[in-house]
VOGU-3710 file (C-alpha; in Angstrom, 3 decimals, decimal comma):
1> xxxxxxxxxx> 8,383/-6,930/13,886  5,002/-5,360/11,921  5,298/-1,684/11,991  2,168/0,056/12,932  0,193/1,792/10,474  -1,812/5,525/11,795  -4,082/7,342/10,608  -5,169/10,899/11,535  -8,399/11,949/10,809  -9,306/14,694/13,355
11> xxxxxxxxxx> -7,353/18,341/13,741  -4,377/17,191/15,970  -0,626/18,215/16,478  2,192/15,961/16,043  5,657/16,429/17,230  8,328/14,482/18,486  9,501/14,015/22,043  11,788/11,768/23,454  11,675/9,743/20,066  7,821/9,258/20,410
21> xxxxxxxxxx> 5,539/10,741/18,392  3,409/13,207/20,373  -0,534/13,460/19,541  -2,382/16,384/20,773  -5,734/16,672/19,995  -7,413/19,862/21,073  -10,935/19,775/22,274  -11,523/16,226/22,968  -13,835/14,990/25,172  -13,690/11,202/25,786
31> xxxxxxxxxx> -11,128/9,229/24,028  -9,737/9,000/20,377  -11,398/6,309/18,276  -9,505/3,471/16,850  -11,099/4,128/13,132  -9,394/7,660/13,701  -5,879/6,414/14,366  -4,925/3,623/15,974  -4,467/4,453/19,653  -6,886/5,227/22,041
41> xxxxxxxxxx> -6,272/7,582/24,932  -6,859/7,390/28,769  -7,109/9,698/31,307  -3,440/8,167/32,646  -1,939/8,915/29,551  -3,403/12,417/29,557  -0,437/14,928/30,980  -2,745/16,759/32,947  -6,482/14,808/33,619  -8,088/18,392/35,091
51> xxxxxxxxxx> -7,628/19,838/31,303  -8,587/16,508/29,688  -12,059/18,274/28,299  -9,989/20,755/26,149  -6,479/18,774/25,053  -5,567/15,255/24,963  -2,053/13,861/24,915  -0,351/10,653/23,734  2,442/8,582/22,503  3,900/6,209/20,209
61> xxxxxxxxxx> 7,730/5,251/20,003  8,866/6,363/15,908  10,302/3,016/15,751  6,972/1,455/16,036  5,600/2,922/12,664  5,495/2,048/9,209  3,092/4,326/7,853  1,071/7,583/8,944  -1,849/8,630/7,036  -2,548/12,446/7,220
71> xxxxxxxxxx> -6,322/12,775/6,581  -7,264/16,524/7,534  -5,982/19,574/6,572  -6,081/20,990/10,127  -3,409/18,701/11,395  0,500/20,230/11,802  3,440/18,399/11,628  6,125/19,768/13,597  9,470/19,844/11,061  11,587/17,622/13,753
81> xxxxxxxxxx> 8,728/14,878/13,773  8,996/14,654/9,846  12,549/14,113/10,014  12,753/11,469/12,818  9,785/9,093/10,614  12,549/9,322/7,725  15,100/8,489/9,234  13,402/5,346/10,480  12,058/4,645/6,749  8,518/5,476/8,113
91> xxxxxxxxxx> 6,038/6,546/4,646  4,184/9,256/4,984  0,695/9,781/3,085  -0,923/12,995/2,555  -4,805/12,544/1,656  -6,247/15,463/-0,584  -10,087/16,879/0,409  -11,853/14,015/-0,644  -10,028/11,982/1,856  -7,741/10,207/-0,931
101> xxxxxxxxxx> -4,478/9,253/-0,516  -2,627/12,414/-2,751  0,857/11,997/-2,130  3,804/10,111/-0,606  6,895/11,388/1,615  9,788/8,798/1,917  12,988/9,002/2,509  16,218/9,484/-0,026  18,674/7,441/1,418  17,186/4,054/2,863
111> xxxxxxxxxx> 20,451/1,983/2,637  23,641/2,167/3,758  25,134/0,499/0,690  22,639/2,758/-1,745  25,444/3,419/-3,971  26,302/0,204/-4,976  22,296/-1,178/-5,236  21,525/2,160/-7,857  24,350/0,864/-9,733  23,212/-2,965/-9,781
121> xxxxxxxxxx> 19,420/-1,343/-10,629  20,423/0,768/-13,403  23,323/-1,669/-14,980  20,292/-4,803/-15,242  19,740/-5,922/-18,984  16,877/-5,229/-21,019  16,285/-9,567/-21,324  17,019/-9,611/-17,214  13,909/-6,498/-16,617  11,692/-8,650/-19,319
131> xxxxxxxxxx> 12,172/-11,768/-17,499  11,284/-10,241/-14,443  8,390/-8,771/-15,957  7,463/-12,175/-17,276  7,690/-13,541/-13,528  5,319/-10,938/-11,992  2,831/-10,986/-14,916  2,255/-14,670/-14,327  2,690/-14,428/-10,260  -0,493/-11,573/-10,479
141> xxxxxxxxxx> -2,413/-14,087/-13,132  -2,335/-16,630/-10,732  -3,151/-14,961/-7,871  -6,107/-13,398/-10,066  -7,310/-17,275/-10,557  -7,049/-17,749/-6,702  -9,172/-14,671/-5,643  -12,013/-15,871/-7,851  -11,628/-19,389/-6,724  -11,927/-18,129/-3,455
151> xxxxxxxxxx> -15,078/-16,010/-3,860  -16,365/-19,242/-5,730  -16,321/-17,210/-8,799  -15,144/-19,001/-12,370  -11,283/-18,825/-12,499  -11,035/-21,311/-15,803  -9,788/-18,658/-17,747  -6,875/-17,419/-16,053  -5,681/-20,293/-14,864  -3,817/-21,416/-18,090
161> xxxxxxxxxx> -3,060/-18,145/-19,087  -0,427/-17,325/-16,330  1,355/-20,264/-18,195  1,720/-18,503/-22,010  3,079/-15,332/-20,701  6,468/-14,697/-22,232  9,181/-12,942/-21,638  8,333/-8,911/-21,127  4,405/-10,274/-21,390  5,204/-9,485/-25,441
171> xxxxxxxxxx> 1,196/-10,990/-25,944  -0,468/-8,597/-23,273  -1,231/-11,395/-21,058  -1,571/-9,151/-18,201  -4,340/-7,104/-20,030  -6,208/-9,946/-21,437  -6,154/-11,271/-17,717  -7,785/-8,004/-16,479  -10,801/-7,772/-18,751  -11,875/-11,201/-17,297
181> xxxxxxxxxx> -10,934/-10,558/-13,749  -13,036/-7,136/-13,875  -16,035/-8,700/-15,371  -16,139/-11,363/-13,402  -15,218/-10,188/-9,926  -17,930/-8,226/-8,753  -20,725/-9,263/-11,187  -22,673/-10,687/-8,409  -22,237/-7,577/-6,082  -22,502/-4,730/-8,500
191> xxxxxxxxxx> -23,548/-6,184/-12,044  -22,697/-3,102/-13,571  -19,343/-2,505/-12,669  -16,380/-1,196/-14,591  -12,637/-1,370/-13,279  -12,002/2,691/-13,163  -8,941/3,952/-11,737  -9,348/7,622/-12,827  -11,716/9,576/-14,742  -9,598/10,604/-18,045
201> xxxxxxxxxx> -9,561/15,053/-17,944  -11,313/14,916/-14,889  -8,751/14,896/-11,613  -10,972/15,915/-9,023  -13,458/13,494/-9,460  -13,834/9,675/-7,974  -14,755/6,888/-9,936  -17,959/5,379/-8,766  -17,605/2,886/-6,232  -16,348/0,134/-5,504
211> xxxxxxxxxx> -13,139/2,147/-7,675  -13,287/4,168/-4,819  -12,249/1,252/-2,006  -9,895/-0,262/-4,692  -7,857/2,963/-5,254  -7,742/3,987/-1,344  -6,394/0,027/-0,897  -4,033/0,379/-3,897  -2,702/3,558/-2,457  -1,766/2,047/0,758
221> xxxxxxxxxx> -0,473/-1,408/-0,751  1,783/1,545/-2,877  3,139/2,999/0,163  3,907/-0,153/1,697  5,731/-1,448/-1,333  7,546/2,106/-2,218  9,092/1,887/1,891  10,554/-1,828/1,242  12,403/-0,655/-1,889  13,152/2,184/-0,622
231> xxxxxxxxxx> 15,078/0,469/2,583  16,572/-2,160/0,332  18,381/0,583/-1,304  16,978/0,421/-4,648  15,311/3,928/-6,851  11,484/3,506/-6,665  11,665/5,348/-9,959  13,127/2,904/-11,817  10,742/0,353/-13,011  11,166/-2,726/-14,812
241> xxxxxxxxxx> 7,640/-2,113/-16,825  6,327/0,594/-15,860  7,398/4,062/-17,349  6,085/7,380/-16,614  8,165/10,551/-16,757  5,704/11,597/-14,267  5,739/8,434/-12,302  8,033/8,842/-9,040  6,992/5,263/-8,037  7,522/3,027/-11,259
251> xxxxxxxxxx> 8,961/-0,244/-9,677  6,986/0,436/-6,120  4,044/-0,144/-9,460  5,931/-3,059/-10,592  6,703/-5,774/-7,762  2,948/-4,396/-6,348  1,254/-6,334/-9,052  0,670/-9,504/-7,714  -0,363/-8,087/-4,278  -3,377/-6,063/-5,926
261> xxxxxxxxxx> -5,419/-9,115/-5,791  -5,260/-9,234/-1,684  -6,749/-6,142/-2,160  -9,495/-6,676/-4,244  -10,529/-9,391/-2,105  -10,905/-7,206/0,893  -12,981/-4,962/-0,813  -14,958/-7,809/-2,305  -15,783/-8,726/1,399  -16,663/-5,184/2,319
271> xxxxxxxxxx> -18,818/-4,894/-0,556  -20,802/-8,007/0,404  -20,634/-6,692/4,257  -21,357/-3,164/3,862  -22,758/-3,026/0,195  -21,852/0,337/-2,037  -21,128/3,740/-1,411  -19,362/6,593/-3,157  -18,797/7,563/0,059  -15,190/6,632/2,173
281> xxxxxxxxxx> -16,592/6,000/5,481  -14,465/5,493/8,766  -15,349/2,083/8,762  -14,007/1,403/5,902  -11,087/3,166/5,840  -10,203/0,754/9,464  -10,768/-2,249/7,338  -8,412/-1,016/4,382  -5,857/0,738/6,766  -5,338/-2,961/8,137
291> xxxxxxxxxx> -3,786/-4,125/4,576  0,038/-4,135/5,785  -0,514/-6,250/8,352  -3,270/-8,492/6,485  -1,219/-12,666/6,244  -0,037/-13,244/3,200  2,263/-16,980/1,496  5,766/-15,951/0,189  7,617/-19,315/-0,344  6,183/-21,460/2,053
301> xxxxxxxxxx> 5,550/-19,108/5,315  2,919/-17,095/6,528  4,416/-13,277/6,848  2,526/-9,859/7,343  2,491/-8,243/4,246  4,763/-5,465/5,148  7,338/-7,865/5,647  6,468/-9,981/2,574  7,258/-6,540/0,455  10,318/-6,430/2,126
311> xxxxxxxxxx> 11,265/-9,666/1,145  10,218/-9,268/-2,490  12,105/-5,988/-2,441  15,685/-7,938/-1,036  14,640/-10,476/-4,128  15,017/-8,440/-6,693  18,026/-6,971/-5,343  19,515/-10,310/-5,777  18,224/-10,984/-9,040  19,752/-7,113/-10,160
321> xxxxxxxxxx> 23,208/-8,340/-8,774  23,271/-11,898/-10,024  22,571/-14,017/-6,843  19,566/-15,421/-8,344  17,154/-14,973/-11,209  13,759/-15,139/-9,686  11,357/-12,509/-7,125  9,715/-13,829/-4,336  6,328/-12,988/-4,764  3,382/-13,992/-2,230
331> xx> 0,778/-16,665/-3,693  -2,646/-16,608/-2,826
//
């Protein structure tokens, strides 16, 4: 089953009753809206309709949720709440004051045979993680070549590049992909665009948009990722590229790769639909809170993508015990 993904943007509490999450929200006068967090309440869900005008009340069963997004800094979450969503492997996001996603709460033990997966993870060979690396380099090429194809954008390029990637990407295929991808993109929508994820020695400020939809997306494509490794036992820390001493998240960064480009083709569409703004509206914050459950192609089936990160997640748990030597990755 999909897990539901929430997002909180008004003051609200949240505690835990009956193993449903409890929503107050003080002072509200009609009904919560859906690009605030995806419930609405009635007056029959309300505990007591006479005081409707001044608190709210509703509820959604823990086991329900795969991610909560915490979007205002006058929302409290009760202690008990926090440790019923991690037991049931439910990521939590914490947004800073510019309404981006800051930081990420999962659980530390997601398996019940952890032990024996950390050992698998950290025994794998340096020619096993390059091999690996080689497979999603060419996966996230390819699905690079398919999001232009499908925005009827020129794809020539990439598509015989995926094909002289070698083993740990030793050429910087994956680079020489990207400067293409972000010049050719959006050079209809916004001719002047560069691909910015952060400002260098300035951390409080957002790159101009569209960065600002891509990072929000990434963020949430992040989370989802980090939760399936997470419950398939294996150390998000560890990467099989990507290392950072700072990085708590290295192989969520790794098997996320060829995913991005679902992404970017959302927020190609809300570009053309909505044009540009620096600023994160509600609107499109629904349209990029939907990404988990967007359809994505992992060998042969149509899945959610929260389940398709699951299943690349159980892949590479095979491939770090022996059972096979290739990740399922989705293709676009």
């Amino acid at each position: 089953m999909i897990k539901r993904t929430l997002y909180f943007g008004n003051p609200s509490y949240l505690s835990i009753k009956n193993a449903q999450l409890t929503i107050r929200l003080p002072e509200v006068v009609s009904s919560v809206s859906s690009s605030e967090v995806e419930i609405s309440v009635s007056s029959s869900e309300v505990e007591n309709p006479t005081q409707y005008k001044r608190e709210a009340l509703a509820t959604i069963a823990i086991e329900d949720i795969g991610i909560v997004v915490i979007d205002n800094p006058q929302i409290t979450l009760t202690s008990g709440l926090l440790q019923a969503l991690q037991e049931n492997n439910v990521a939590v996001i914490i947004c800073d004051y510019r309404h981006m996603p800051q930081s990420l709460l999962l659980p530390i033990e997601g398996n019940s045979i952890q032990q024996e997966r950390y050992d698998a993870q950290l025994a794998a060979s340096e020619p096993l993680k390059k091999q690996l690396w080689q497979q999603t380099v060419m996966q996230k090429i390819k699905n690079q070549a398919a999001a232009l194809e499908s925005l009827n954008l020129q794809s020539d390029y990439l598509t015989p590049l995926h094909r002289n990637v070698k083993s740990g990407d030793t050429d910087n295929c994956e680079a020489t992909a990207a400067v293409y991808y972000w010049q050719t993109i959006f050079m209809k929508l916004v001719p002047e665009f560069k691909r910015i994820a952060r400002i260098q020695g300035v951390p409080n400020v957002t790159p101009p948009a569209p960065n600002n939809f891509l990072n929000y997306g990434y963020a949430i494509l992040r989370a989802t990722m980090a939760r399936s490794i997470v419950a398939a036992g294996l150390l998000p820390t560890l990467g099989i590229f990507h290392k950072n001493r700072y990085n708590a998240y290295c192989l969520a960064d790794d098997l996320m790769e060829p995913y991005r480009p679902y992404v970017d083709q959302i927020v190609h569409q809300m570009v053309d639909e909505m044009g540009v703004t620096d600023d994160m509206t509600k609107e499109h914050k629904a349209v990029l809170l939907k990404i988990p459950a967007i359809d994505v192609t992992i060998d042969g089936e149509k899945s959610p993508l929260m389940l398709a990160t699951q299943r690349t997640a159980v892949s590479i748990v095979k491939c770090f015990n022996g059972e096979q030597r290739k990740i399922l990755y989705p293709e676009l």
